[in-house]
DOKEMI-581891 format. One line per 4 residues: number of its first residue (from 1); for each residue x, y, z negated of N, C-alpha, C. Coordinates in Angstrom, 3 decimals, always signed. Layout:
BEGIN
NUM = X,Y,Z,X,Y,Z,X,Y,Z  ...
END
This chain:
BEGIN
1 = -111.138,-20.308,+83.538,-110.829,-19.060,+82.833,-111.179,-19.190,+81.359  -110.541,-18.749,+80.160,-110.356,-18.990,+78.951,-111.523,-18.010,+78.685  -111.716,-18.001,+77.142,-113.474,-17.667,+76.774,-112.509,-16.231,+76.273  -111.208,-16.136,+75.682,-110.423,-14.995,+75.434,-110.164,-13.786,+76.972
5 = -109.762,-14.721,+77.502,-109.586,-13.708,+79.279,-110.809,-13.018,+79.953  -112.078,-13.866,+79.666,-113.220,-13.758,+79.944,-113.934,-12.127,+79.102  -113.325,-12.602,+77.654,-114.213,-11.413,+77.291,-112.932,-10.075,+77.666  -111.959,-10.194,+77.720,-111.166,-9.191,+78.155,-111.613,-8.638,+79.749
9 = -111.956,-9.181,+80.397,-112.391,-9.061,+81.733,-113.449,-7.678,+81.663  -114.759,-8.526,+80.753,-115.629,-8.155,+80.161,-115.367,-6.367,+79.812  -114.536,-6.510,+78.928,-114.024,-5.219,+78.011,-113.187,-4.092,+79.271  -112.790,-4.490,+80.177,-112.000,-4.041,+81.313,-113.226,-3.502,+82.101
13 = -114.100,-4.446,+82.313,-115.371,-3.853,+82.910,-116.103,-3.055,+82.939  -116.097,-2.483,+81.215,-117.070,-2.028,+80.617,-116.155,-0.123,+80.910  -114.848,-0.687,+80.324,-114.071,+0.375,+80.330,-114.074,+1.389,+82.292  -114.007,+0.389,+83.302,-114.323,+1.241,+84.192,-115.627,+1.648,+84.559
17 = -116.665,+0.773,+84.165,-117.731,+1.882,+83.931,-117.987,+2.909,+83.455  -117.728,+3.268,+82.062,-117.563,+4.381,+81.249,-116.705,+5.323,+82.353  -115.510,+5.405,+82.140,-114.797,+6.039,+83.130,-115.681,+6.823,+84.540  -116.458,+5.802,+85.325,-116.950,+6.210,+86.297,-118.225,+6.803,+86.004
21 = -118.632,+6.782,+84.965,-119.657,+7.497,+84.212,-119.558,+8.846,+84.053  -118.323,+9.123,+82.922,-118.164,+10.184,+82.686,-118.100,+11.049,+84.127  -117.260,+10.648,+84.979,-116.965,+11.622,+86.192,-117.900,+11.746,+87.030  -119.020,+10.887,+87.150,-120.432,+11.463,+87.023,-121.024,+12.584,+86.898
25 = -120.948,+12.292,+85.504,-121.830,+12.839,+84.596,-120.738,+14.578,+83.773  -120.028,+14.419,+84.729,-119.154,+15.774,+84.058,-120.234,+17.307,+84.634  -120.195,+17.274,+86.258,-121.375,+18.200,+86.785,-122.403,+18.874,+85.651  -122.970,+17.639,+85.465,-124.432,+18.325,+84.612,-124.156,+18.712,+83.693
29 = -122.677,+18.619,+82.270,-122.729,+19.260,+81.318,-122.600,+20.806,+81.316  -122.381,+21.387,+82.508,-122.183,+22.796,+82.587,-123.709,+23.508,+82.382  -124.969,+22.251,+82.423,-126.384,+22.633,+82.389,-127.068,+22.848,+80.968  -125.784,+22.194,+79.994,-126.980,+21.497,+79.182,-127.324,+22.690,+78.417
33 = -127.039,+23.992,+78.267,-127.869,+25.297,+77.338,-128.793,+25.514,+78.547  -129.087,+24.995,+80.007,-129.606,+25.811,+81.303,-130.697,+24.679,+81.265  -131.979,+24.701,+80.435,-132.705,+23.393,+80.839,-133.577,+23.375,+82.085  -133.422,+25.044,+82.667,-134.206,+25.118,+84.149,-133.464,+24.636,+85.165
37 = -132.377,+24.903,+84.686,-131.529,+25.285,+85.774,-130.915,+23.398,+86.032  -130.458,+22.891,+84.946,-130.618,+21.602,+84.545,-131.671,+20.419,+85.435  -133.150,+20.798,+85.578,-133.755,+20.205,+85.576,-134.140,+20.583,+87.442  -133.593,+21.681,+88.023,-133.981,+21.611,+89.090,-132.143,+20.703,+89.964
41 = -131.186,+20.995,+88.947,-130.183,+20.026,+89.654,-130.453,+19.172,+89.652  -130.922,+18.520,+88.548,-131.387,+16.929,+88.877,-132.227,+16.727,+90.086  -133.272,+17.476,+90.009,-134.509,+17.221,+91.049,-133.482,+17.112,+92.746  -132.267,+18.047,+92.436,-131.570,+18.009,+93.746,-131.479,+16.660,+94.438
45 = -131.353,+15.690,+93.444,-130.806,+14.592,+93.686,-131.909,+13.280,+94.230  -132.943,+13.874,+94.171,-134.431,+12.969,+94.575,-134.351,+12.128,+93.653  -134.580,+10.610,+94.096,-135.189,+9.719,+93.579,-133.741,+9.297,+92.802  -132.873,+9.994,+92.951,-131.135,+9.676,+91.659,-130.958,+10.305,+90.788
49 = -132.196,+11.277,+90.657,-132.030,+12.270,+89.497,-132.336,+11.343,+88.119  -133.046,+10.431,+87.957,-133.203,+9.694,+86.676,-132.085,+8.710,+85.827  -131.549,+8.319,+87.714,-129.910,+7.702,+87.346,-129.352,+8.938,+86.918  -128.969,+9.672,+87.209,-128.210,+11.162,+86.720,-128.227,+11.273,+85.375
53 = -129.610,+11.392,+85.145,-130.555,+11.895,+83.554,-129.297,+10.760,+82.359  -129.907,+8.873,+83.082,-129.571,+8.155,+82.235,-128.140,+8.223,+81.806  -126.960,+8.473,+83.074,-125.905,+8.636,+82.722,-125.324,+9.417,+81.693  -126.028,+10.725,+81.946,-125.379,+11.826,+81.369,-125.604,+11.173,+79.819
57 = -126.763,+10.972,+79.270,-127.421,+10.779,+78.318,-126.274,+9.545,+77.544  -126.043,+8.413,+78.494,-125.386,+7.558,+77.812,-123.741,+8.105,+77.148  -123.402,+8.825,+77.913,-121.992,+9.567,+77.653,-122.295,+10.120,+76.420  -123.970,+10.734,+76.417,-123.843,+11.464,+74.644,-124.059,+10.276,+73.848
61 = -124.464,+9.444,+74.102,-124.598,+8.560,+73.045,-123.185,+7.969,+72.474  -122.073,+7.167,+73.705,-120.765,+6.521,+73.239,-120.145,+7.850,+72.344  -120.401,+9.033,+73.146,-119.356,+9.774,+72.597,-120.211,+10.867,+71.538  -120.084,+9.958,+70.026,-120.969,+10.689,+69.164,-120.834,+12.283,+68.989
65 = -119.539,+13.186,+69.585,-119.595,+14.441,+68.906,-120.874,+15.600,+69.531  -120.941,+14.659,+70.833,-122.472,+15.424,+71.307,-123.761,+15.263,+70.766  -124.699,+16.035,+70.885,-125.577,+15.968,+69.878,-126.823,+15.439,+70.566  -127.954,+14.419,+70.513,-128.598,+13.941,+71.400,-129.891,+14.686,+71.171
69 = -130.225,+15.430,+69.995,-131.675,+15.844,+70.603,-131.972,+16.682,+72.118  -131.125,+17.512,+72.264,-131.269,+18.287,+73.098,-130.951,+17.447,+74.415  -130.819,+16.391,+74.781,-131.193,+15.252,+75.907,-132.081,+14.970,+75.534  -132.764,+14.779,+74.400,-134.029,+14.051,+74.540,-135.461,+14.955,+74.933
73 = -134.686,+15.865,+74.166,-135.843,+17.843,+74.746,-136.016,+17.759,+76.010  -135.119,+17.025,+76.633,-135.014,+17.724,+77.880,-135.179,+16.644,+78.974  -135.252,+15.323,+78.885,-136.044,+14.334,+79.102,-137.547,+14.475,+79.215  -138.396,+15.017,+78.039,-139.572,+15.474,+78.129,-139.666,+16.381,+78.879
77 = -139.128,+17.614,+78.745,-138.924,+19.007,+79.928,-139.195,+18.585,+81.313  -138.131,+17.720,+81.772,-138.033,+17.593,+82.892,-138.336,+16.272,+83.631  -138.779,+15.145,+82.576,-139.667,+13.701,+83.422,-140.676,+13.324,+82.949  -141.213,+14.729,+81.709,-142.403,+14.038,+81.594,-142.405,+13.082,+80.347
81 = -143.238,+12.921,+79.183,-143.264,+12.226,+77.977,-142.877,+11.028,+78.318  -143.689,+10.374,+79.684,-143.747,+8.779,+79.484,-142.632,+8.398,+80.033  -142.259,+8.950,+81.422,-140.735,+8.795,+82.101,-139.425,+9.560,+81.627  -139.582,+9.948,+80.570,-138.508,+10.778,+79.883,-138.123,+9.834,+79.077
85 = -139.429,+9.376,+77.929,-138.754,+8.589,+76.716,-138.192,+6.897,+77.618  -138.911,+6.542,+78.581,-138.251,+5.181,+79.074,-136.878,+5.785,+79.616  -136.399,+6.735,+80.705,-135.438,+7.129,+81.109,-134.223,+6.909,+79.716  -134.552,+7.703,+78.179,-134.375,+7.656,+77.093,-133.803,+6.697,+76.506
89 = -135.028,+5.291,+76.805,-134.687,+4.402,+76.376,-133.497,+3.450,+76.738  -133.798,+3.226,+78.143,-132.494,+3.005,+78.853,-131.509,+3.179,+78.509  -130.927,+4.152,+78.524,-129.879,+4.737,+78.510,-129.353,+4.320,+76.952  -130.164,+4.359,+75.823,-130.064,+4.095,+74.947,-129.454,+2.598,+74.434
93 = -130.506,+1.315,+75.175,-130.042,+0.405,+75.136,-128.909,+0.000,+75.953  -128.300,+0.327,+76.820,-127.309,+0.423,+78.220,-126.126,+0.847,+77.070  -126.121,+2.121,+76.679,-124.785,+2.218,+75.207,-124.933,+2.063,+73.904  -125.707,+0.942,+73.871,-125.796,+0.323,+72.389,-125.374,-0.687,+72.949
97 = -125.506,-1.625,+73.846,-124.577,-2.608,+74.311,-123.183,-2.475,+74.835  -122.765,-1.564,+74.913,-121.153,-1.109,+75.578,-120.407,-0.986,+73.999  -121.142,+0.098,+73.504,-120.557,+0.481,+72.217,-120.560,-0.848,+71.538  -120.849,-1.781,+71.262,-121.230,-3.239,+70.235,-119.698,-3.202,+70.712
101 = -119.988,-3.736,+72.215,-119.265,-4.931,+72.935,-117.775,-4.137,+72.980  -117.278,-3.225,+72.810,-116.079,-2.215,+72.510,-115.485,-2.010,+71.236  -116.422,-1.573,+70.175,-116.633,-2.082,+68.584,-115.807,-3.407,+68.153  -116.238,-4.573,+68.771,-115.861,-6.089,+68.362,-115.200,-6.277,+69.449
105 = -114.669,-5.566,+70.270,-112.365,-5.838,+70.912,-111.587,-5.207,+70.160  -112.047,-3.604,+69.965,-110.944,-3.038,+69.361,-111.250,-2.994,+67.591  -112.495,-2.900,+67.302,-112.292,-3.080,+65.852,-112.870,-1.553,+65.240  -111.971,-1.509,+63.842,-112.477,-0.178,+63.037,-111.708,+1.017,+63.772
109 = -110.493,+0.565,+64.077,-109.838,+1.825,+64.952,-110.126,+2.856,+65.766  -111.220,+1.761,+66.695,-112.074,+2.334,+67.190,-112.505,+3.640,+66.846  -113.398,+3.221,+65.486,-114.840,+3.900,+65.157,-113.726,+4.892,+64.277  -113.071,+5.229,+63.507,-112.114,+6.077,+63.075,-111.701,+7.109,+64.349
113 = -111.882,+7.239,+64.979,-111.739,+7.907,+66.560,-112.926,+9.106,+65.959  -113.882,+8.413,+65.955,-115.065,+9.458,+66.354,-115.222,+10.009,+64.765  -115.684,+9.066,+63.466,-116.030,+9.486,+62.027,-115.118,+9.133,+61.144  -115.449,+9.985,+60.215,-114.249,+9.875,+59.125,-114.401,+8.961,+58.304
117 = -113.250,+8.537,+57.167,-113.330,+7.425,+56.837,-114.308,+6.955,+55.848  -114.627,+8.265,+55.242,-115.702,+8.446,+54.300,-117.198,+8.383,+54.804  -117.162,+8.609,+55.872,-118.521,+7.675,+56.534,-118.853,+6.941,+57.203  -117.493,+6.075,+57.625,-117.508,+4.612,+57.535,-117.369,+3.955,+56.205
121 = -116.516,+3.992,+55.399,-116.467,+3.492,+53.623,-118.089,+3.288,+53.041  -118.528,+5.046,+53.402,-120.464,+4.709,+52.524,-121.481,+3.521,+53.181  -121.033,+2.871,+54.170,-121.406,+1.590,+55.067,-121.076,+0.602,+54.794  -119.895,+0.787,+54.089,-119.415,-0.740,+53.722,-119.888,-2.012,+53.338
125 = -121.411,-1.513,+52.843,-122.221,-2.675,+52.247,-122.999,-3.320,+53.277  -122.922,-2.863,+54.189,-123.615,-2.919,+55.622,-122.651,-4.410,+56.300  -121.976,-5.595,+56.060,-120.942,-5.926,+55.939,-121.046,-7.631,+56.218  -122.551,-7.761,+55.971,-122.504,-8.983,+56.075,-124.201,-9.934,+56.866
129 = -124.151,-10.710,+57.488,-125.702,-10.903,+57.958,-126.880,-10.874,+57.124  -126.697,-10.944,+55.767,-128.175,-10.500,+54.926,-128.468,-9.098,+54.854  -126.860,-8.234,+55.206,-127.767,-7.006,+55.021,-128.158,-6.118,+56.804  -128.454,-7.276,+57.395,-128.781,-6.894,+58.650,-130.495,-6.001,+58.157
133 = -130.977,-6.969,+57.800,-132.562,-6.499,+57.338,-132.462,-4.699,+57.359  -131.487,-4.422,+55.732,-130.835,-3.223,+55.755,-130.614,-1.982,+56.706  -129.852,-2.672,+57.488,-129.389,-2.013,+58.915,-130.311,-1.392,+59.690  -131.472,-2.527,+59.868,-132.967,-2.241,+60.695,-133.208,-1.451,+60.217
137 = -133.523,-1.005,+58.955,-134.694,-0.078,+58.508,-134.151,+1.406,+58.764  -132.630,+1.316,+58.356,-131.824,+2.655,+58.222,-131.966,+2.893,+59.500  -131.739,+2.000,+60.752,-131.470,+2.261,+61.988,-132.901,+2.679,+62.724  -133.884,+2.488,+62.308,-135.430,+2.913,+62.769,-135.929,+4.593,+62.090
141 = -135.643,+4.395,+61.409,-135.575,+5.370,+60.050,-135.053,+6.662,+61.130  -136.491,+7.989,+61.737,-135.909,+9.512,+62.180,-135.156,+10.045,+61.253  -133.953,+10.827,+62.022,-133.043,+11.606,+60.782,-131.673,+10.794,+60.884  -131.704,+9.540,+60.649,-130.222,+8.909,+60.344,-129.321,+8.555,+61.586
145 = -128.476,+8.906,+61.017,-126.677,+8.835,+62.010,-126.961,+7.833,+62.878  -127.615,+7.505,+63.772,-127.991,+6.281,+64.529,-126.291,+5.800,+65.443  -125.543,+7.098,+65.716,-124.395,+6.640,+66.382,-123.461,+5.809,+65.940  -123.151,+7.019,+64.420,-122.395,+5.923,+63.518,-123.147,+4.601,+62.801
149 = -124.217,+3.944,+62.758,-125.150,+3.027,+62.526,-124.901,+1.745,+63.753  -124.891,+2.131,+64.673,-124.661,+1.716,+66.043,-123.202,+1.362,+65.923  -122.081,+1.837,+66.145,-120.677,+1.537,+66.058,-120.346,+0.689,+64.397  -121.307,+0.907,+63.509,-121.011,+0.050,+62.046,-121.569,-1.495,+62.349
153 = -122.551,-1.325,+63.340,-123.296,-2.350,+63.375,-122.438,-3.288,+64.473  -122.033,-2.969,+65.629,-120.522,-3.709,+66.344,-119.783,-4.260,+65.168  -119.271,-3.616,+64.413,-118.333,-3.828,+63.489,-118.575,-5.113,+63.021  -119.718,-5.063,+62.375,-119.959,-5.758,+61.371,-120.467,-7.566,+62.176
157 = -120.747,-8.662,+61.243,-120.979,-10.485,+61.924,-122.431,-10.214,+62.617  -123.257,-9.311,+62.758,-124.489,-9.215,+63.249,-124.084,-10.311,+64.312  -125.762,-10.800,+65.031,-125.887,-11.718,+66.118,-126.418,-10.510,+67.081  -125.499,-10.686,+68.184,-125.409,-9.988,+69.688,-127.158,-9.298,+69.836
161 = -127.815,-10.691,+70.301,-129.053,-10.225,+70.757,-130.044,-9.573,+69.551  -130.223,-9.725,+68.006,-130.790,-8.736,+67.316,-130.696,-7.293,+67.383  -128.927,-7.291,+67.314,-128.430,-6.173,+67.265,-128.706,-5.366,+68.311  -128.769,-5.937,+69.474,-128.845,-5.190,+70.672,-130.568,-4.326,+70.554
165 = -131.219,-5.428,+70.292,-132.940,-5.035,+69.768,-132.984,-3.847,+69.185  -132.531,-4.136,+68.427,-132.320,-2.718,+67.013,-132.018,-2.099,+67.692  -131.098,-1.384,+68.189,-130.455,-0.350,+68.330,-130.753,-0.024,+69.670  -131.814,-0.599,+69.905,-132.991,-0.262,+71.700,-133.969,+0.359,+71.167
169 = -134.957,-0.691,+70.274,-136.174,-0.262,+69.711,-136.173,+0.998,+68.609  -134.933,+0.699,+67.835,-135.003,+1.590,+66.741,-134.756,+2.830,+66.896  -134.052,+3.675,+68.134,-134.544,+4.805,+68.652,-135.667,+5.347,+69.336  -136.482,+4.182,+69.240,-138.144,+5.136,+69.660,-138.764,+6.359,+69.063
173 = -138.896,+5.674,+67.488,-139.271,+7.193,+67.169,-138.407,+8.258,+67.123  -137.122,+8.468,+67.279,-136.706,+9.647,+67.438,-136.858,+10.070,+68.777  -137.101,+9.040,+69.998,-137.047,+9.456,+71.175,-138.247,+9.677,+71.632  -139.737,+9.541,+71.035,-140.977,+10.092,+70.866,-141.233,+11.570,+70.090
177 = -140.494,+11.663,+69.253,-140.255,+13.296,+68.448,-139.866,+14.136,+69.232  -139.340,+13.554,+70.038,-138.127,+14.886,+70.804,-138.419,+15.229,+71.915  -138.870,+13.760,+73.126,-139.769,+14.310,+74.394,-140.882,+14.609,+74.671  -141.950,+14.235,+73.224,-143.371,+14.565,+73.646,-143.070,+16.563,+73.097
181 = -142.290,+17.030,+72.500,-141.927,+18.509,+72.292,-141.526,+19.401,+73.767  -140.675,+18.288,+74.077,-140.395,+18.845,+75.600,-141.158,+18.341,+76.660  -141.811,+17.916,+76.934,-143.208,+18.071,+77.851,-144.218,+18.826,+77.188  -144.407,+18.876,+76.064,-145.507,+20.226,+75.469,-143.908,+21.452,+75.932
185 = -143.318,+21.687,+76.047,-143.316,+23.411,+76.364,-143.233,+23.147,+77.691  -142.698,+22.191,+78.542,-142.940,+21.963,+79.826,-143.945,+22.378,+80.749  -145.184,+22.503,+79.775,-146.511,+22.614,+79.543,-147.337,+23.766,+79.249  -146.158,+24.422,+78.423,-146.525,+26.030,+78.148,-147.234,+25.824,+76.914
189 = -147.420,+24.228,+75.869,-148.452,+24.140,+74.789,-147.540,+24.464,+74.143  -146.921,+25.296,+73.517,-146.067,+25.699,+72.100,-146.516,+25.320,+71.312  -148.133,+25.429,+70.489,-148.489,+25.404,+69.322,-147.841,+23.743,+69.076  -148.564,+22.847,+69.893,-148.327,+21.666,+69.873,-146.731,+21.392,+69.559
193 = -145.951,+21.784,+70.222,-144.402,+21.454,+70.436,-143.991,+22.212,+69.081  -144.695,+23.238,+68.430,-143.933,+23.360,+66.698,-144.494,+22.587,+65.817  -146.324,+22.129,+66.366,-146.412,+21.208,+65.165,-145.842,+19.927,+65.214  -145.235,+19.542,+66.047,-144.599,+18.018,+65.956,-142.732,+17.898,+65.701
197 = -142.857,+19.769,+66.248,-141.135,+19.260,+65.569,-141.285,+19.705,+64.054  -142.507,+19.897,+63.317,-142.516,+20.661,+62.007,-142.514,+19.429,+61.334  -143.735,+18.560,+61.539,-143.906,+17.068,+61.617,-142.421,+16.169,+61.760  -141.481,+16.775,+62.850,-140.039,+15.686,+62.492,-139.498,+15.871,+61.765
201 = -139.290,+17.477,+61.327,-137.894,+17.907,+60.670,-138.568,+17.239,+58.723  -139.755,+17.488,+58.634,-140.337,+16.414,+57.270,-140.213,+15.185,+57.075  -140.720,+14.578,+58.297,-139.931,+13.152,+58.251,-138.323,+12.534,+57.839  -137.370,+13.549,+59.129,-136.276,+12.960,+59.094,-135.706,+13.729,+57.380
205 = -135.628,+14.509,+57.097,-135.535,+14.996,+55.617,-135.768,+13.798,+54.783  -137.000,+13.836,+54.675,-137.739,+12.454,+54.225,-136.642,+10.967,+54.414  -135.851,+10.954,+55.571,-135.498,+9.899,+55.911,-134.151,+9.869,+55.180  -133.631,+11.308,+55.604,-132.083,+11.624,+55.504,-131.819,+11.339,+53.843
209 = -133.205,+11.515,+52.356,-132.876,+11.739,+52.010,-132.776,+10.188,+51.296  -133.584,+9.156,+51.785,-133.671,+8.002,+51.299,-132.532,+7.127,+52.243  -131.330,+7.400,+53.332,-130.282,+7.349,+53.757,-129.541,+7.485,+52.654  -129.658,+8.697,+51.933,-128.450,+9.213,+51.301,-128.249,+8.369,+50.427
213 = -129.776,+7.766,+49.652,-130.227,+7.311,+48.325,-129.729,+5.857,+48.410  -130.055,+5.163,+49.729,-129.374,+3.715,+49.799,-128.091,+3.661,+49.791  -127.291,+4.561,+50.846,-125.645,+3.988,+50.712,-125.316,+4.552,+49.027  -125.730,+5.272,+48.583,-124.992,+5.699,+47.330,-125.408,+4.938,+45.916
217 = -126.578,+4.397,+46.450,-126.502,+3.324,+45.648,-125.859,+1.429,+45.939  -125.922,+1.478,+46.864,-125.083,+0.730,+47.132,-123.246,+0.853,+46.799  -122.732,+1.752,+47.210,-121.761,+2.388,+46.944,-120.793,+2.363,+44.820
END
């Protein structure tokens, strides 16, 4: 079998997963404003409720127009800081590898699907393996477009296994901001769960605004 047929196989593979994902994972979006109601369907499911969790979660990730804090709220809510953010993580690295490996068959066409061209264009410098370094920091960095970061980063000559790293590891801290909030109200600690999202929304500001400051100077 040719190394061309092979990765088409590959790409065919990936594509009926997704597929069997979504139809999954369609059920639980009728939950996601219901985080009680949410969190006792899952529990329906026993020891498949975490597969459930990860699925749903990965669908928000490929498909950037959903918004991921409120999976990650609710990860903490309902598994708990330490089994929420790994559940989190998963899922995270699981469609940072689909999205790469989808990215580099079909190309920019792709990513024109989901963002406009003007925020793929402010990336452009993002373009070549020295400015991988680049990539890392923006991509670790609470606050920044991690989806579109993720689909620029497919795009672009990156090496498979860094990239894959990055875009595993480099959602920790947003995925530590978001579930240790939702196991504090899980918890009934409010005070706690405003001082740490008071604590994110400074950071990612902080982040968003030295985001803004690199592509436009680059640019």
């Amino acid at each position: 079998m040719g190394i061309g047929k092979k990765k088409r196989n590959i790409v065919i593979g990936i594509i009926i997963v997704l597929i069997l994902t979504i139809l999954f994972s369609i059920p639980l979006i009728r939950f996601i404003n219901k985080p009680d109601e949410l969190r006792d369907y899952l529990e329906s499911f026993g020891i498949l409720a975490p597969l459930m969790f990860i699925l749903l979660t990965m669908i928000q990730i490929i498909i950037p127009f959903i918004p991921g804090e409120p999976f990650e709220l609710l990860a903490g809510y309902s598994f708990g800081f330490i089994k929420g953010s790994l559940f989190c993580l998963i899922a995270g690295s699981i469609a940072s590898i689909i999205i790469i490996l989808l990215v580099k068959k079909y190309g920019r066409k792709l990513i024109t699907s989901f963002f406009k061209e003007e925020q793929i264009n402010k990336l452009s410098f993002l373009n070549s393996k020295k400015s991988f370094v680049i990539f890392a920091i923006l991509f670790i960095l609470p606050g920044t477009p991690k989806d579109l970061l993720c689909y620029i980063g497919g795009l672009n000559n990156y090496d498979f296994v860094p990239l894959v790293l990055i875009t595993t590891i480099g959602r920790i801290p947003s995925i530590i901001s978001s579930t240790y909030p939702g196991n504090a109200i899980n918890e009934k600690d409010y005070g706690l769960a405003i001082i740490i999202y008071a604590i994110t929304i400074v950071i990612s500001l902080s982040s968003a605004y030295f985001y803004d400051k690199i592509t436009n100077r680059n640019n």
